[in-house]
N, C-alpha and C positions, 0 to 999 in steps of 0.2 A: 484843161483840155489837152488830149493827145491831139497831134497830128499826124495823118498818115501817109501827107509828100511834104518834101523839104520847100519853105515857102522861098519864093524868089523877091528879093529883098528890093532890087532893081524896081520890081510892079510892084511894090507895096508905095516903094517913095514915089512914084508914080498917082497910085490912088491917093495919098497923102496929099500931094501938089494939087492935086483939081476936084479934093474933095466936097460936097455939097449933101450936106445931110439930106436933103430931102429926095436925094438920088438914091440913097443908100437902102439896095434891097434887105430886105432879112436875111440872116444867117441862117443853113440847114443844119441841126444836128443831130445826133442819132445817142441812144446810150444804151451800152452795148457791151458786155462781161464787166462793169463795173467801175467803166467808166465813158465820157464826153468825146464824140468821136463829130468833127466837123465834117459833114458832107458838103455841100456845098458853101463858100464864102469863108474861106482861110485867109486869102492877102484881106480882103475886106477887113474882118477877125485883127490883123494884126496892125493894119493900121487905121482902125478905130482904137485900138488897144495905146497906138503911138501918137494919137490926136488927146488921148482923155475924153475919148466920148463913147464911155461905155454905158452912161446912164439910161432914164427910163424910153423903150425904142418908139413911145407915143407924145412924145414934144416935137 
């Protein structure tokens, strides 16, 4: 995935610290000249990415 703002790392260990899966809305992505373009939910993105919970988003 590209992204298209630099993530703020500060909120991601933020989302990290008080995360609760069943809180966690969907990611919006877009694709788009030939590649993965995150529109909405980048820090989410990246700390689901920093938790290991990228698996199936229906458990």
């Amino acid at each position: 995935m590209n992204e298209f703002e630099k993530t703020d790392m500060a909120r991601v260990r933020r989302i990290v610290a008080q995360f609760d899966p069943k809180l966690f809305d969907p990611i919006t992505i877009t694709f788009r000249d030939g590649a993965y373009w995150v529109v909405d939910g980048a820090h989410r993105l990246a700390a689901a990415k920093m938790l290991g919970t990228m698996g199936d988003p229906n458990e």
